[in-house]
Z-matrix of the N, CA and C atoms (Angstrom, degrees):
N
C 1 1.468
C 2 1.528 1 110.38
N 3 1.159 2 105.43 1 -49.52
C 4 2.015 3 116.67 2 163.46
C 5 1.553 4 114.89 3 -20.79
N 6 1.702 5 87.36 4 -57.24
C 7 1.871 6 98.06 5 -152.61
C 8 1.673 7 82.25 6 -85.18
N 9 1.300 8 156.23 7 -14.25
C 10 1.261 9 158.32 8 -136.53
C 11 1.838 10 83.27 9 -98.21
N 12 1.344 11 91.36 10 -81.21
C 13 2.004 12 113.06 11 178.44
C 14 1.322 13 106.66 12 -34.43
N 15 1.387 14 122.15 13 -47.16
C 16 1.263 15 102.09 14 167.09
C 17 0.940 16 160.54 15 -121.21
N 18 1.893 17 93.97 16 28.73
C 19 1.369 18 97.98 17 175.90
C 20 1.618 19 107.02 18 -101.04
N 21 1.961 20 114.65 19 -12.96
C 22 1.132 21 118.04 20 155.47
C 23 1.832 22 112.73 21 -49.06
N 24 1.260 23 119.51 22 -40.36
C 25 1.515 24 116.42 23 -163.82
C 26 1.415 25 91.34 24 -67.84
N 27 1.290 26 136.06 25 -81.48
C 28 1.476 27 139.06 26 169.66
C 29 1.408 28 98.42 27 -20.27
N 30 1.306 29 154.73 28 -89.90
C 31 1.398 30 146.04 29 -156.10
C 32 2.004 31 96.97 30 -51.84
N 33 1.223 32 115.60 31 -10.72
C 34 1.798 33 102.92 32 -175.41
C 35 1.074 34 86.79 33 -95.84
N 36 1.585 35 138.38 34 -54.06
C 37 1.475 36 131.01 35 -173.20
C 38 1.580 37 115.74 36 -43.26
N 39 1.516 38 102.03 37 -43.48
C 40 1.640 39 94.07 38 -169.34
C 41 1.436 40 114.73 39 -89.77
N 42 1.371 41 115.04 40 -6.13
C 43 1.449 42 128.14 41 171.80
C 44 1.520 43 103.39 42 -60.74
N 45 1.715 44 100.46 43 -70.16
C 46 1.757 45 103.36 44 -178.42
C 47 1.520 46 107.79 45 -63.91
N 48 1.415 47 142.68 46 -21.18
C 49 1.462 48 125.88 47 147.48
C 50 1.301 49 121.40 48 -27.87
N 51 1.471 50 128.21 49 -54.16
C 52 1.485 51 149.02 50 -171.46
C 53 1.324 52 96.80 51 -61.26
N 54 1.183 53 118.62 52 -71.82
C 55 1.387 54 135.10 53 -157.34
C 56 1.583 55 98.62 54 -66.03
N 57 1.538 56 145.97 55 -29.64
C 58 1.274 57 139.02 56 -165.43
C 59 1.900 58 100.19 57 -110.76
N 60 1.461 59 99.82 58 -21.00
C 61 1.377 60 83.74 59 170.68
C 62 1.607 61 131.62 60 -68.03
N 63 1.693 62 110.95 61 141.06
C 64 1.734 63 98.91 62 172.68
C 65 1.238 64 121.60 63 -113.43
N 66 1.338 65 128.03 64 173.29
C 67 1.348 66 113.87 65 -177.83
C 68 1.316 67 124.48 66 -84.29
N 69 1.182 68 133.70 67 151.13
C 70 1.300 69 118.33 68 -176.29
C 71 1.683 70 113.05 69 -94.12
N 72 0.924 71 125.69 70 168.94
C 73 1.777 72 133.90 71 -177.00
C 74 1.574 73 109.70 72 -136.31
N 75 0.855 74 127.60 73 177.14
C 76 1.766 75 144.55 74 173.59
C 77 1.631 76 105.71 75 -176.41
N 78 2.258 77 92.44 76 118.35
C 79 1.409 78 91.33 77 165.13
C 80 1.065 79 120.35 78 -63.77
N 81 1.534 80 107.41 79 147.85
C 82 1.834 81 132.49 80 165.72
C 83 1.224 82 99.19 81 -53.70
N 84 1.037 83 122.08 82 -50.43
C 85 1.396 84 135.66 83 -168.51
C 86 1.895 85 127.59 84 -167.88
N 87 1.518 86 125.38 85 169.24
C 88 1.130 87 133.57 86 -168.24
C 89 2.229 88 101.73 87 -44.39
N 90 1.506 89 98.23 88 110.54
C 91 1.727 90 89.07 89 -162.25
C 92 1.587 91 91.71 90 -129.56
N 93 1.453 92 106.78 91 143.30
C 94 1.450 93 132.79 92 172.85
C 95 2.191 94 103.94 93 -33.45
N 96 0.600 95 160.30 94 -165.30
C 97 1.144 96 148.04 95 60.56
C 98 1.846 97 126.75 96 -95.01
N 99 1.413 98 105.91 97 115.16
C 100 1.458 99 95.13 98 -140.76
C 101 2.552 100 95.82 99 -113.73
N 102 0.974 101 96.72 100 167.33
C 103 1.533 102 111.51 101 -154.02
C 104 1.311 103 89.20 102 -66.30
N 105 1.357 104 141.98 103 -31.89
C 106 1.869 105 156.55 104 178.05
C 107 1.000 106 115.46 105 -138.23
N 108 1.415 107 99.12 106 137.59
C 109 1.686 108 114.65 107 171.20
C 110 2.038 109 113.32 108 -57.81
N 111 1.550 110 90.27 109 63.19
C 112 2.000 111 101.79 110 163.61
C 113 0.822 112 100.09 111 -158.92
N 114 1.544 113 119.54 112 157.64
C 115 1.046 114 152.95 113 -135.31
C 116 1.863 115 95.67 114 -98.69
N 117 1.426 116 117.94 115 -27.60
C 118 1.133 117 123.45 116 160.28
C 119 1.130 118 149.88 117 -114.69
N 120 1.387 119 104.65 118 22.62
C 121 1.787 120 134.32 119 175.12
C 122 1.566 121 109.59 120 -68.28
N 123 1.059 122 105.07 121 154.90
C 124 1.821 123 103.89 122 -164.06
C 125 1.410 124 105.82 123 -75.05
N 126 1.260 125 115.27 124 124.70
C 127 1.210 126 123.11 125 177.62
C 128 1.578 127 112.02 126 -85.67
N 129 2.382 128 105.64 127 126.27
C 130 1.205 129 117.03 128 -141.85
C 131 1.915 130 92.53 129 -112.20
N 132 0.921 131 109.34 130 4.92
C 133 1.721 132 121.44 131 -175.15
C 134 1.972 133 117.60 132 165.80
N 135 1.205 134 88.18 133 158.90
C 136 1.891 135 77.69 134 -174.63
C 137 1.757 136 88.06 135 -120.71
N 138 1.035 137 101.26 136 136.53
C 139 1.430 138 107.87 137 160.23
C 140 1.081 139 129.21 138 -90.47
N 141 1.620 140 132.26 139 134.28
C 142 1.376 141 153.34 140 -152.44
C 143 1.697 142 102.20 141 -64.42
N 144 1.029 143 103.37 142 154.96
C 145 1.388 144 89.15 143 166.52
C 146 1.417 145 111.77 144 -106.17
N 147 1.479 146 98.38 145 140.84
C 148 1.761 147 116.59 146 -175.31
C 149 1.897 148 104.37 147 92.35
N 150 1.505 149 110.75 148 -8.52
C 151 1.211 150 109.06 149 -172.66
C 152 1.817 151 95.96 150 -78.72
N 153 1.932 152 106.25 151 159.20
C 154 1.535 153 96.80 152 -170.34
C 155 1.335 154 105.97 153 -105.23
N 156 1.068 155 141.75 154 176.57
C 157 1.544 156 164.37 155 -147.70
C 158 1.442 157 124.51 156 -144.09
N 159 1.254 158 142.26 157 111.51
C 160 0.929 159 127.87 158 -179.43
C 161 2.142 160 103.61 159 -81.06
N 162 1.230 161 126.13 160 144.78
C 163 1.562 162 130.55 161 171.77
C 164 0.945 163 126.29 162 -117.95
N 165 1.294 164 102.87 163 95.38
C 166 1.535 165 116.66 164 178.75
C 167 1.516 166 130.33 165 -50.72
N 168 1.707 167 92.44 166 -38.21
C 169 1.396 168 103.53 167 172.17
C 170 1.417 169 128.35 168 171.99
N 171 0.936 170 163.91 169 53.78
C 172 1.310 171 136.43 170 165.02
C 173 1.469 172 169.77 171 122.43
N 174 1.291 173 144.39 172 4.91
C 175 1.624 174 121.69 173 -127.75
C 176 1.479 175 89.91 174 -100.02
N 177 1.396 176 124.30 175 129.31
C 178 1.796 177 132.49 176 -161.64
C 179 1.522 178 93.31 177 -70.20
N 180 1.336 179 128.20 178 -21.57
C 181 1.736 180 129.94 179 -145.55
C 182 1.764 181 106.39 180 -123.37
N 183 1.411 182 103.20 181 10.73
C 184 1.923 183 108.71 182 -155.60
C 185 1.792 184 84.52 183 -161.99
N 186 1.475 185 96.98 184 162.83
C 187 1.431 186 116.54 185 -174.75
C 188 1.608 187 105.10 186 -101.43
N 189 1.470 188 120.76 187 15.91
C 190 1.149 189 131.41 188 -178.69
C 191 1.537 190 138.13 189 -118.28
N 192 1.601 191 91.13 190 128.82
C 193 1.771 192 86.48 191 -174.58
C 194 1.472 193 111.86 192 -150.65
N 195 1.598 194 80.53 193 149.64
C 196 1.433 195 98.86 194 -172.56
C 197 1.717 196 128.46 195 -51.87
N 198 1.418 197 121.40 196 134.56
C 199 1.398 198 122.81 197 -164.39
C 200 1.282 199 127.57 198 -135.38
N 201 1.192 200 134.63 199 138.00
C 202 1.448 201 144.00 200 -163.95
C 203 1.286 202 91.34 201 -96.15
N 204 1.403 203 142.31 202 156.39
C 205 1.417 204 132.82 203 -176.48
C 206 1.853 205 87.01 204 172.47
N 207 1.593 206 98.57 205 95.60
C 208 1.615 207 125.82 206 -176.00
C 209 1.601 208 98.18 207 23.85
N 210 1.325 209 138.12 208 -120.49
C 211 1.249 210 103.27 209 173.17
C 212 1.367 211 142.70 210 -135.49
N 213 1.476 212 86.80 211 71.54
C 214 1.827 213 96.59 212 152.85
C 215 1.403 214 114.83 213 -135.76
N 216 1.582 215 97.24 214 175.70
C 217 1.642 216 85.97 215 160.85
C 218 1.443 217 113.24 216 -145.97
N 219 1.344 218 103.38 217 166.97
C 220 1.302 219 108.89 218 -174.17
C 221 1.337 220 109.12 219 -153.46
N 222 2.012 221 118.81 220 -144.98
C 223 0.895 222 114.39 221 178.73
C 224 1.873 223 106.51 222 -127.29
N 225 1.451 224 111.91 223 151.54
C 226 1.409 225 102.54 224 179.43
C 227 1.471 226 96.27 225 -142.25
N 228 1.771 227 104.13 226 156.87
C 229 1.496 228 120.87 227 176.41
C 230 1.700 229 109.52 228 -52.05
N 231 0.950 230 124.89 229 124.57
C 232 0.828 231 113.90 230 -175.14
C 233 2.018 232 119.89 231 -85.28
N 234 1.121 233 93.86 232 -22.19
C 235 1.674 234 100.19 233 174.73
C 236 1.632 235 104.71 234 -77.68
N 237 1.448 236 104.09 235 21.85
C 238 1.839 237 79.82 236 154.43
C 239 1.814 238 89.66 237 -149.75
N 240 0.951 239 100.11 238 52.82
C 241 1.412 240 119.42 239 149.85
C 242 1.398 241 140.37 240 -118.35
N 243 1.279 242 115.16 241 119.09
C 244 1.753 243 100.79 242 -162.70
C 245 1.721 244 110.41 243 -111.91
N 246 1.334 245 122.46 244 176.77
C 247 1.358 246 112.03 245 166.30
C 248 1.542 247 102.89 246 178.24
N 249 1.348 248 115.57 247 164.24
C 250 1.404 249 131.10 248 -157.61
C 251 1.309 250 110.86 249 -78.04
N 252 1.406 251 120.39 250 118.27
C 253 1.773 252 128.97 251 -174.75
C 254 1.695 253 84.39 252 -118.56
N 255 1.219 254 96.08 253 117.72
C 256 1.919 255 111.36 254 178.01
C 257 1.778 256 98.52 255 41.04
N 258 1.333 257 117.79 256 -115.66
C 259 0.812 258 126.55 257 -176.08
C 260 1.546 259 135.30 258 -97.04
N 261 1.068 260 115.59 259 3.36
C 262 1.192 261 153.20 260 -176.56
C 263 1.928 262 130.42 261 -103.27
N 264 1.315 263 125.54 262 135.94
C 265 1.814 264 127.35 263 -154.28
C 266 1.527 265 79.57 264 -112.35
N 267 1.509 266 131.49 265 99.05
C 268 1.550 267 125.98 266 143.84
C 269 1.432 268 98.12 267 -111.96
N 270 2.106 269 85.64 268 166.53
C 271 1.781 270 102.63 269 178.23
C 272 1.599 271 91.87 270 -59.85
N 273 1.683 272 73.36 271 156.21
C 274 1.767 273 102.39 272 174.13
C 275 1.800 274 108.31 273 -62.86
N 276 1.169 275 98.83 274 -73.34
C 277 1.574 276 97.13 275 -162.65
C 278 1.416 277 120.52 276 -54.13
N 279 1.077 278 141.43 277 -28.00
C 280 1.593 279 149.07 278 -150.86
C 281 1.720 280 90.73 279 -100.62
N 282 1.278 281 121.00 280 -37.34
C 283 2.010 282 124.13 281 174.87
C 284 1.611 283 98.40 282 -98.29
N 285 1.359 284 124.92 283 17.68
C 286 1.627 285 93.78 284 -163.56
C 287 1.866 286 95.34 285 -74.76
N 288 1.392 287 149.13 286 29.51
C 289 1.072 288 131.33 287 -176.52
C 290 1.429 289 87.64 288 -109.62
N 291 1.193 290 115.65 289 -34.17
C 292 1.755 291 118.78 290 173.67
C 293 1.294 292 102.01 291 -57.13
N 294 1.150 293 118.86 292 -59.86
C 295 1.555 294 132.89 293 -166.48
C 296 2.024 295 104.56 294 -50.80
N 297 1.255 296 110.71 295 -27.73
C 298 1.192 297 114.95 296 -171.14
C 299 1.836 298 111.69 297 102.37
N 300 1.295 299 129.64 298 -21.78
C 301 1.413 300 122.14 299 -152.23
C 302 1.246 301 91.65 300 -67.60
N 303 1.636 302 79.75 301 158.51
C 304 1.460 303 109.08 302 167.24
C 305 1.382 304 125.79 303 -79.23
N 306 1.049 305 112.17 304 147.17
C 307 1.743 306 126.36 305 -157.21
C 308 2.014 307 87.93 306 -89.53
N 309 1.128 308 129.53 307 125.69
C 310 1.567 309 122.50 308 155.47
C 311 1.376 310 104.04 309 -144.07
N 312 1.624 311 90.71 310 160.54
C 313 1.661 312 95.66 311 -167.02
C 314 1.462 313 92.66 312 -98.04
N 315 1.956 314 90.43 313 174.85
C 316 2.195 315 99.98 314 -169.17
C 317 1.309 316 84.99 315 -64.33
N 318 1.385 317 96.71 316 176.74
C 319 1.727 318 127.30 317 177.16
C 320 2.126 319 87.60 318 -101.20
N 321 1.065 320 123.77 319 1.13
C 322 1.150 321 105.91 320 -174.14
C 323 1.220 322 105.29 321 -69.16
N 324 1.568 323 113.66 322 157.68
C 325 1.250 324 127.42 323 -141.12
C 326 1.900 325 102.66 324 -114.31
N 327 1.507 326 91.35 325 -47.73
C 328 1.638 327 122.39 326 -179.90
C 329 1.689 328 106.29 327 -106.41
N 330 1.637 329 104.07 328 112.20
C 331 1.526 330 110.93 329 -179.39
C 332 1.370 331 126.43 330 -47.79
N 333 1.949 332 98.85 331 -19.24
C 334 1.994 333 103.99 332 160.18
C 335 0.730 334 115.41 333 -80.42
N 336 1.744 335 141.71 334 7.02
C 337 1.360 336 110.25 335 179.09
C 338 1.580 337 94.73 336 -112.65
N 339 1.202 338 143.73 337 72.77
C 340 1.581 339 141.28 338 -147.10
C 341 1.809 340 68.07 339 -93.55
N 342 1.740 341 95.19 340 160.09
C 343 1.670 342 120.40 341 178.45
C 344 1.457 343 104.68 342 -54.76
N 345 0.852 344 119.50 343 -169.03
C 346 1.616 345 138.87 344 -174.40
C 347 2.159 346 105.44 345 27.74
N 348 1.304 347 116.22 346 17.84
C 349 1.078 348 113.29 347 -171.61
C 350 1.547 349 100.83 348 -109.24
N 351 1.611 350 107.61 349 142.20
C 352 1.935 351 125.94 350 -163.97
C 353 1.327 352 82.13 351 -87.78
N 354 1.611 353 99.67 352 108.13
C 355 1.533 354 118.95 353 171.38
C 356 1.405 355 128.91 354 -157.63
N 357 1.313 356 132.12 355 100.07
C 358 1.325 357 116.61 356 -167.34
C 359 1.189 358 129.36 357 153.19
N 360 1.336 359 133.11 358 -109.08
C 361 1.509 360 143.88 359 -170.36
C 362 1.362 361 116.75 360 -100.23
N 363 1.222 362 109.60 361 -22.74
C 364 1.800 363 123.87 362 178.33
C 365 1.318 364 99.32 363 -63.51
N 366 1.211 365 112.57 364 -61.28
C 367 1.597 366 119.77 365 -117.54
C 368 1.463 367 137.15 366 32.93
N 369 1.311 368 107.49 367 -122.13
C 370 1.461 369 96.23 368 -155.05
C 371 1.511 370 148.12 369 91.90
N 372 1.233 371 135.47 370 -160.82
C 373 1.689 372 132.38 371 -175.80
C 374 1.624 373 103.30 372 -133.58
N 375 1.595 374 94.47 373 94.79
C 376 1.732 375 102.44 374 -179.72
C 377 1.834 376 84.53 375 -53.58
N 378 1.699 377 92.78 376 143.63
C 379 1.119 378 108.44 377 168.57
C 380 1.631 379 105.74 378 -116.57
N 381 1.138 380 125.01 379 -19.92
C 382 1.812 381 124.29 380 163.47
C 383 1.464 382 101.98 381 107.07
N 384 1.332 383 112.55 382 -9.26
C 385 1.683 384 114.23 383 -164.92
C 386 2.068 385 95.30 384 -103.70
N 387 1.228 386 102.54 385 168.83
C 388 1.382 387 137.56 386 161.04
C 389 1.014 388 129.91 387 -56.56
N 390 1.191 389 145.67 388 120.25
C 391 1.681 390 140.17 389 139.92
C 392 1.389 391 97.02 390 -92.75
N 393 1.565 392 91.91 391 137.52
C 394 1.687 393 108.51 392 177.37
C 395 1.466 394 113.49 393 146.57
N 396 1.736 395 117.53 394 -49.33
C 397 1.105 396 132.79 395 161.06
C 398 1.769 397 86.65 396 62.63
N 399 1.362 398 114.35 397 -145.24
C 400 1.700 399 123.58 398 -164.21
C 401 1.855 400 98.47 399 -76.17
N 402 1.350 401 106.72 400 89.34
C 403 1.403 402 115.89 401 179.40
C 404 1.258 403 122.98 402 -75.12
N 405 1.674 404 104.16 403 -21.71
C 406 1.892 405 122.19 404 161.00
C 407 1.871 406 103.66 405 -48.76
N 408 1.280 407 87.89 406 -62.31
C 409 1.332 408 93.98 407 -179.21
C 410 1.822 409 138.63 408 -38.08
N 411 1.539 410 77.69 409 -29.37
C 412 1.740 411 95.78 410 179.09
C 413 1.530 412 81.03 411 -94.65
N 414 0.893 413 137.14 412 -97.83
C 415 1.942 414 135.54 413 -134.93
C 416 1.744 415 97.46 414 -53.53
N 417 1.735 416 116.77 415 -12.42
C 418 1.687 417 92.73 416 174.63
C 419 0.990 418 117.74 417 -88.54
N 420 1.989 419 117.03 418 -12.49
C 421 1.203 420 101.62 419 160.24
C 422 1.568 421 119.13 420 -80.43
N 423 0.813 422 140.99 421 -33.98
C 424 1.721 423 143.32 422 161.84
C 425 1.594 424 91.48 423 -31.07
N 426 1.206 425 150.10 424 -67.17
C 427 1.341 426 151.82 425 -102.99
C 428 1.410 427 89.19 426 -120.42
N 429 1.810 428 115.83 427 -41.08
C 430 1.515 429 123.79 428 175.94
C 431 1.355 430 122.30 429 -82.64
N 432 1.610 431 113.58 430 16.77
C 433 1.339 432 120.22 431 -170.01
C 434 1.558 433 127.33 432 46.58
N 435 1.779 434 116.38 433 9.83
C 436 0.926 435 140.86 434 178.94
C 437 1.822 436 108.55 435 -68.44
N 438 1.002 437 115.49 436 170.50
C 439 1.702 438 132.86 437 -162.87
C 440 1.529 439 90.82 438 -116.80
N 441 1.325 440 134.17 439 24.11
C 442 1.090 441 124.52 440 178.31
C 443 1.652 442 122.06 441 -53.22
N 444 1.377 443 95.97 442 -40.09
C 445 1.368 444 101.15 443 -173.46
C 446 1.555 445 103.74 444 -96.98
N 447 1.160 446 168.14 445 -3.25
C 448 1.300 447 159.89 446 -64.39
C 449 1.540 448 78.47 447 -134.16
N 450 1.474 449 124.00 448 147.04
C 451 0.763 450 143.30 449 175.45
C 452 1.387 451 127.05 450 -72.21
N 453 1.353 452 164.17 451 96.69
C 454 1.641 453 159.37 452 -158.15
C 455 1.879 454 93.31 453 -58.65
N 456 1.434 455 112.36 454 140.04
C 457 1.290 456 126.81 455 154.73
C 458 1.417 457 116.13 456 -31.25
N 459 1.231 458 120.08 457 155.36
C 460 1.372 459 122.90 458 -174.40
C 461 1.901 460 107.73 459 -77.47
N 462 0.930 461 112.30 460 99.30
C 463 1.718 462 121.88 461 176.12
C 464 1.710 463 101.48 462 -39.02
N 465 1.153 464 102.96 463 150.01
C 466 1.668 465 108.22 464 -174.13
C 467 1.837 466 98.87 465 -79.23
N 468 1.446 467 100.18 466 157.67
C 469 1.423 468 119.96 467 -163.95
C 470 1.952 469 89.46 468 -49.03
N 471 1.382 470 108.79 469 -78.47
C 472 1.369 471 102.16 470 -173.72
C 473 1.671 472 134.29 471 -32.59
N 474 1.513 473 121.01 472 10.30
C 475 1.605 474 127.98 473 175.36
C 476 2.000 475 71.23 474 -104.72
N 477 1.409 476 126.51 475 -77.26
C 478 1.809 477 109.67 476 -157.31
C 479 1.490 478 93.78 477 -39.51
N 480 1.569 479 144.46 478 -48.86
C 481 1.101 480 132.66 479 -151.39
C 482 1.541 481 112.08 480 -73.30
N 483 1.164 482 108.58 481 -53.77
C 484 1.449 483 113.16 482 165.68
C 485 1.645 484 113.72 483 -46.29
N 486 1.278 485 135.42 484 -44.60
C 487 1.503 486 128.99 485 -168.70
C 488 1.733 487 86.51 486 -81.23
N 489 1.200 488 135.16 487 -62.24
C 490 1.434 489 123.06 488 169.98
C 491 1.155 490 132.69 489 -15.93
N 492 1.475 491 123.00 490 -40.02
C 493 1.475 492 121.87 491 -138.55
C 494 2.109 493 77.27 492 -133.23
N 495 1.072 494 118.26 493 -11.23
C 496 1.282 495 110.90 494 167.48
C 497 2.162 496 118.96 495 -134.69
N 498 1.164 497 87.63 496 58.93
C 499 1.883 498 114.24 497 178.35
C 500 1.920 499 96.41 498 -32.82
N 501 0.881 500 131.31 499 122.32
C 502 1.638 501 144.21 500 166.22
C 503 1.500 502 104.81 501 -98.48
N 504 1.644 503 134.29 502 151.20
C 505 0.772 504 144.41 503 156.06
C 506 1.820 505 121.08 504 -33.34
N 507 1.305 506 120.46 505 92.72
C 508 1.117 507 126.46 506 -179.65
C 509 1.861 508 111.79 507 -44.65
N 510 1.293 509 106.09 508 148.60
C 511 1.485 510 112.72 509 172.95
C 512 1.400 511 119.14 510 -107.51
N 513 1.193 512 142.28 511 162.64
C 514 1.437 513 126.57 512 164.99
C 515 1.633 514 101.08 513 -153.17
N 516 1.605 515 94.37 514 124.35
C 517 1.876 516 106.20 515 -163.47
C 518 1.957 517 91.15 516 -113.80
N 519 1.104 518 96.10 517 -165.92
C 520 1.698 519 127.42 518 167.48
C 521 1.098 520 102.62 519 -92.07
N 522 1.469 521 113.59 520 152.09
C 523 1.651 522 123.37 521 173.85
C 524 1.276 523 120.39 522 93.80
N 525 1.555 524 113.14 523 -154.18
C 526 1.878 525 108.25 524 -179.07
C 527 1.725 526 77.14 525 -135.75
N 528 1.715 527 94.81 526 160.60
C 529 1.483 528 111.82 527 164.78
C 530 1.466 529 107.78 528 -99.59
N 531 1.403 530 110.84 529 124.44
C 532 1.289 531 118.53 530 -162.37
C 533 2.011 532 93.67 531 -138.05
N 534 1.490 533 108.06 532 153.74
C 535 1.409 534 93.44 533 -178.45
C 536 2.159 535 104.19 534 -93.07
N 537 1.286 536 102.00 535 146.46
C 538 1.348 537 106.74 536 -161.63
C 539 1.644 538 107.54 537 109.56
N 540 1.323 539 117.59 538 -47.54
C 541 1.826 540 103.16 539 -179.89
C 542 1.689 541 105.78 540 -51.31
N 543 1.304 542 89.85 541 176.73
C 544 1.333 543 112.81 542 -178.01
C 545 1.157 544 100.41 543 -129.89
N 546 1.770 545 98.25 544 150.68
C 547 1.505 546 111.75 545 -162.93
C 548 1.685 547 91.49 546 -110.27
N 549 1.119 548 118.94 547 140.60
C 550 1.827 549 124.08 548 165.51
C 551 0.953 550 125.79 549 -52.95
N 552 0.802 551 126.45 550 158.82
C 553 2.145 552 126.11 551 -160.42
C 554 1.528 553 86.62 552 -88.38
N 555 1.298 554 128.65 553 -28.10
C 556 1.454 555 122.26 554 -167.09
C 557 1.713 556 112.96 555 -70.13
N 558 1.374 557 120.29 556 -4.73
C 559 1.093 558 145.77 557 -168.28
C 560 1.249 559 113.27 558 -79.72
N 561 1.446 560 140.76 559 115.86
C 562 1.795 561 101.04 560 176.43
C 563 1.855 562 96.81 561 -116.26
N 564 1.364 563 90.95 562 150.01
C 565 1.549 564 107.74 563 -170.96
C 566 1.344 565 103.06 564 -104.37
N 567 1.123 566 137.87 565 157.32
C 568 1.482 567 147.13 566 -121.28
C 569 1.779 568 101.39 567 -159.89
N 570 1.475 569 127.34 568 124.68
C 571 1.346 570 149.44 569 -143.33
C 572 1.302 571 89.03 570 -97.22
N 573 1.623 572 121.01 571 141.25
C 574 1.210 573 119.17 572 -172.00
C 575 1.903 574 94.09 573 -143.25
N 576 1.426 575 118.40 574 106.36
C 577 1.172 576 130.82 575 -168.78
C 578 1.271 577 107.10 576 -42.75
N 579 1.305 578 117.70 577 156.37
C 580 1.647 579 134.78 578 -175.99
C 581 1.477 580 106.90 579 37.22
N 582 1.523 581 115.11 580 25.83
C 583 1.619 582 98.03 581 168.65
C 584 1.800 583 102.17 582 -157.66
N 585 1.413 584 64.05 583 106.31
C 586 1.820 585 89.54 584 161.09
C 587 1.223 586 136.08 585 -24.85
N 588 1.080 587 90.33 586 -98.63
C 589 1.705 588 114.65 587 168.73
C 590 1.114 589 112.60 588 -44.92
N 591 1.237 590 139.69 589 5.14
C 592 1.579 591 133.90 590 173.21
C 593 1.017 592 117.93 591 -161.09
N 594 1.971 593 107.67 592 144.93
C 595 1.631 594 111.72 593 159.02
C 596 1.254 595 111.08 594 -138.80
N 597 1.351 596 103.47 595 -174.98
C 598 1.697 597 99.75 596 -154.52
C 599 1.717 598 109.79 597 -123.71
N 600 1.406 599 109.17 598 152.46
C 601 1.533 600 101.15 599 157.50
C 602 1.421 601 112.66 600 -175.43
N 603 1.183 602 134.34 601 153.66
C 604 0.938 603 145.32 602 -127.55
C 605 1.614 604 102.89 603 -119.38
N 606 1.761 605 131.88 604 94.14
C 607 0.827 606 140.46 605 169.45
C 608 1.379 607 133.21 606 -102.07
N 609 1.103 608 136.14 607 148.26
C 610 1.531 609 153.71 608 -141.72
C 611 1.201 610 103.85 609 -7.18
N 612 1.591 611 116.52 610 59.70
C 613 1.608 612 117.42 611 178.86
C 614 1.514 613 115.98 612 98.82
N 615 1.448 614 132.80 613 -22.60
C 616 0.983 615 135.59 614 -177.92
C 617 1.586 616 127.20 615 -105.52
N 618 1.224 617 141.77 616 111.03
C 619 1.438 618 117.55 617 165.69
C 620 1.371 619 118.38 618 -68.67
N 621 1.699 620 89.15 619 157.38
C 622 1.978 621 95.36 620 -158.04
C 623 1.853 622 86.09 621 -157.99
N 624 1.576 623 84.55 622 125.31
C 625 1.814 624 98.59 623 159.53
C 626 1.140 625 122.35 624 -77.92
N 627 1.721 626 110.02 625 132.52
C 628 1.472 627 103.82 626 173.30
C 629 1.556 628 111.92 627 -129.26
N 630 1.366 629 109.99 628 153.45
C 631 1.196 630 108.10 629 -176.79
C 632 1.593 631 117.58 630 -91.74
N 633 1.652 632 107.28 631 120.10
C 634 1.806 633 104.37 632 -163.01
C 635 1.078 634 112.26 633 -55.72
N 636 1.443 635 145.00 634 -21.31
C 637 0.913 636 157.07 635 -95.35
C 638 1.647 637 101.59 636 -120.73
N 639 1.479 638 109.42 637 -42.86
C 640 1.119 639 135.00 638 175.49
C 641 1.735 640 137.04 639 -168.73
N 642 2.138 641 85.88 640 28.95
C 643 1.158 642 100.33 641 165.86
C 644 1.847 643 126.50 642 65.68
N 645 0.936 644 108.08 643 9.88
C 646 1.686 645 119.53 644 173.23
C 647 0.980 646 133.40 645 -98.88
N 648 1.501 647 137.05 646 108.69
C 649 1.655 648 135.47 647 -168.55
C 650 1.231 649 104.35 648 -24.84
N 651 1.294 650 112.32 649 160.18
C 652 1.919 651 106.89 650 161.48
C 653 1.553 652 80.95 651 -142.63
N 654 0.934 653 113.13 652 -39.29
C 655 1.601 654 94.82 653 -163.16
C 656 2.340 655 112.46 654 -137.50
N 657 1.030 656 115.61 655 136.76
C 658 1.513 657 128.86 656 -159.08
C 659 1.488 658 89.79 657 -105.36
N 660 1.588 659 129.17 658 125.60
C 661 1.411 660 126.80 659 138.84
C 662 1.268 661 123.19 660 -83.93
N 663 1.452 662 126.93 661 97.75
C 664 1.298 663 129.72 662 -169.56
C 665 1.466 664 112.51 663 -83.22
């Protein structure tokens, strides 16, 4: 009866182990962590890139999940989150049933504002499209230890002053603005004097440089 009690007590210990453990995550790269699962909810800290995450959980219907991030929490894209399946670094969201997470539903309140939907604090002219474009593309370089995404040098004060002092019609897409996405051709990007290599426009609340060239953030004004 001894050895019964306790090898039942040991099988409760390692049960509630299971049950309190969370999964861990690591940004792909420099990522929003924002107050609601949208794309334009106020963003409450950005997470580092390569820094880890605790995941609470989930949304089965949205690319978004909830995150512990030292201490706060919020919500983050989940396709540029990665984490360890056996032996192996894939994105978080597309394995999270491998991954173990937990499935939770939005906190949305109103059945129009379902998660991943351009709603809110930005404003702007939902355009219905994506930022993100080939998002594999970004987490294999994260995953390939590659510079895929590497961030552009900080542009001299006079490009923020110029996008300041000349505001363009804000946009508001799906997804997170991350540097490396791609912006939709449906988008129009905006000429920024004496500089080439870049134009500007102002997505889900944020201005963000892109390169015309082939349309990809290079650089985030947070």
């Amino acid at each position: 009866m001894t050895k019964l009690l306790a090898s039942l007590a040991l099988a409760a210990t390692a049960l509630a182990g299971a049950a309190a453990a969370e999964t861990t995550a690591t940004a792909a790269t420099d990522l929003n962590l924002r107050s609601a699962p949208q794309s334009t909810a106020s963003i409450v800290a950005v997470i580092g890139n390569g820094d880890k995450v605790s995941v609470n959980g989930c949304i089965e219907s949205a690319n978004w999940c909830e995150v512990s991030y030292k201490d706060q929490k919020g919500w983050a894209y989940g396709d540029y989150l990665t984490t360890a399946i056996g032996e192996k670094v894939e994105p978080l969201y597309p394995n999270r049933q491998a991954a173990g997470v937990t499935v939770i539903q939005t906190p949305a309140q109103n059945p129009a504002e379902a998660p991943n939907t351009a709603v809110g604090a930005a404003g702007g002219a939902a355009m219905g499209a994506v930022v993100g474009g080939p998002v594999g593309a970004l987490i294999g370089a994260a995953i390939g230890g590659t510079a895929g995404n590497a961030a552009t040098p900080e542009p001299t004060p006079e490009v923020r002053t110029y996008i300041d002092a000349n505001p363009q019609q804000p946009v508001v897409l799906d997804g997170e603005v991350v540097v490396g996405a791609g912006v939709p051709d449906t988008v129009t990007l905006y000429d920024i004097p004496n500089q080439p290599g870049y134009k500007y426009v102002t997505i889900n609340g944020q201005p963000v440089l892109v390169n015309p060239s082939d349309r990809r953030i290079v650089y985030i004004y947070r």
